[in-house]
C-alpha positions in Angstrom: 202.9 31.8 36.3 201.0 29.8 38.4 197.0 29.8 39.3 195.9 28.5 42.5 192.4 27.2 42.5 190.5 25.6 45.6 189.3 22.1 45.7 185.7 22.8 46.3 186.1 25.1 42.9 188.1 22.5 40.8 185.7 19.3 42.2 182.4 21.8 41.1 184.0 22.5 37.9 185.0 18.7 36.5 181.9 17.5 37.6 179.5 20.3 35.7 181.7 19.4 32.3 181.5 15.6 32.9 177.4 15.6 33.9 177.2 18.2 30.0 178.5 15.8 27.1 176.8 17.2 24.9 176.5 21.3 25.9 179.5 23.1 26.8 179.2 24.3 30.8 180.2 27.6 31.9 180.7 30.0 34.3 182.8 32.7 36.3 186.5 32.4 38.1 185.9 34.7 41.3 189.1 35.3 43.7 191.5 37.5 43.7 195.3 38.1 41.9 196.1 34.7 40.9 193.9 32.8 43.3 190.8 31.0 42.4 188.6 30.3 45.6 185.1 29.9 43.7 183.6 29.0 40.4 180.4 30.2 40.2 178.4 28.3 37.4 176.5 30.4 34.9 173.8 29.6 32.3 175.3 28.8 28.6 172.9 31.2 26.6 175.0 30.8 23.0 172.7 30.2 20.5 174.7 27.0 19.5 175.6 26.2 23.1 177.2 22.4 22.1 180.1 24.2 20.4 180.0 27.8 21.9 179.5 29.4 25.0 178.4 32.6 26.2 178.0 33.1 30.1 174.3 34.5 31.2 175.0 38.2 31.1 172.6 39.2 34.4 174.7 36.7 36.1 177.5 38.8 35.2 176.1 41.9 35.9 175.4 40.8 39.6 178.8 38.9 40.2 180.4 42.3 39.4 178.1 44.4 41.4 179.1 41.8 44.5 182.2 42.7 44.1 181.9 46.6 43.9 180.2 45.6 47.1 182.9 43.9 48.8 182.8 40.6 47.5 185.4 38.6 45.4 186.1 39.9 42.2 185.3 38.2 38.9 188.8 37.0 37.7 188.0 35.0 34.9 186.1 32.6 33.8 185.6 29.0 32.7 183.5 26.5 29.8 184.2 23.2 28.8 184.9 21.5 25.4 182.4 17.9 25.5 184.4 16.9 22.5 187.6 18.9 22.2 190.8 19.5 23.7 190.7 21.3 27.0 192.7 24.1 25.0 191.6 27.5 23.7 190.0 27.0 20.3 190.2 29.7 17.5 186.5 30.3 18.0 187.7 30.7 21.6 190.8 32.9 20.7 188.2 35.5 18.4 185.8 36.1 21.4 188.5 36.9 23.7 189.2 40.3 25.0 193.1 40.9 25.6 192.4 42.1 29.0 194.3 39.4 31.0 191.5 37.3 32.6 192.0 33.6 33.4 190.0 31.2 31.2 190.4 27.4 32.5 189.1 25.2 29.7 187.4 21.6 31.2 188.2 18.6 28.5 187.2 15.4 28.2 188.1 12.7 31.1 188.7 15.7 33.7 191.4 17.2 32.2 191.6 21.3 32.9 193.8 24.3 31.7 194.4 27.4 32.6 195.1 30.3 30.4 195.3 34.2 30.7 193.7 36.3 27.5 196.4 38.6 26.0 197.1 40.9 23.0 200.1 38.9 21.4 199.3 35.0 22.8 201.3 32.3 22.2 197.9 30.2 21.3 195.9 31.7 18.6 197.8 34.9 19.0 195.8 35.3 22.6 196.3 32.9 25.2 199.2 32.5 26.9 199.4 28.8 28.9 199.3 29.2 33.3 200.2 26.5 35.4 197.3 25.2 37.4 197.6 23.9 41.2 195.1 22.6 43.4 195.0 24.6 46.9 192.9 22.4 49.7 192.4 24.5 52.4 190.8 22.0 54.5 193.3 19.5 54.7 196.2 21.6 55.3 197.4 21.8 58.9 196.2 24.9 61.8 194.9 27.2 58.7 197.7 26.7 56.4 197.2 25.3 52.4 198.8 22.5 51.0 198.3 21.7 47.5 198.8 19.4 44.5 199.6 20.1 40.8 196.5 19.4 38.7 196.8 18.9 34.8 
């Protein structure tokens, strides 16, 4: 399966990871189906936040109440790994829920995966690899999208 992301969501991502070394970044996947059109950035508030992440919980609060309002609706979400592969870890794999969310994991040197969280995953028994495309609405002729593959 593939996941579509905007630019303006992919650029805001890679940049957040490569400005955070030391501190894994984080935030939410908002769209809808298998679109991405924003990442919203969230505050990291794991207690060990340069190998862990936890997204800011009243930011998550509210990005669901926008959406029960009519807004886009929280698909997933994303962190980065400073110093690891940008693949689901085991850490990452035991704090998952199986409930079919997108996770996109930033690595070093702008590399960027996507995944969806499932009961019986081919990664750690709960991630299951997506392919990852770049849609860029802007440049793409009288409305219509053009994209490029992004690994």
């Amino acid at each position: 399966m593939t996941v579509t992301i905007s630019s303006d969501a992919l650029d805001l991502i890679d940049k957040s990871a490569a400005t955070s070394p030391d501190r894994e970044i984080c935030g939410l996947l908002l769209g809808q189906g298998a679109h991405i059109a924003v990442a919203l950035p969230c505050a990291n508030v794991a207690a060990e936040p340069w190998h862990r992440f936890e997204i800011d919980p009243a930011a998550l609060i509210a990005a669901h109440r926008a959406a029960r309002g009519g807004g886009p609706a929280v698909i997933g979400h994303y962190h980065s790994h400073p110093t690891g592969l940008a693949e689901p870890s085991p850490r990452d794999a035991a704090d998952a829920a199986p409930d079919g969310m997108i996770w996109l994991i930033a690595g070093p040197a702008g590399t960027i995966t996507a995944w969806r969280a499932v009961a019986a995953g081919r990664r750690h028994g709960r991630f299951d690899p997506l392919d990852l495309a770049c849609v860029d609405v802007t440049a793409a002729p009288q409305g219509g999208h053009s994209s490029r593959d992004f690994t």
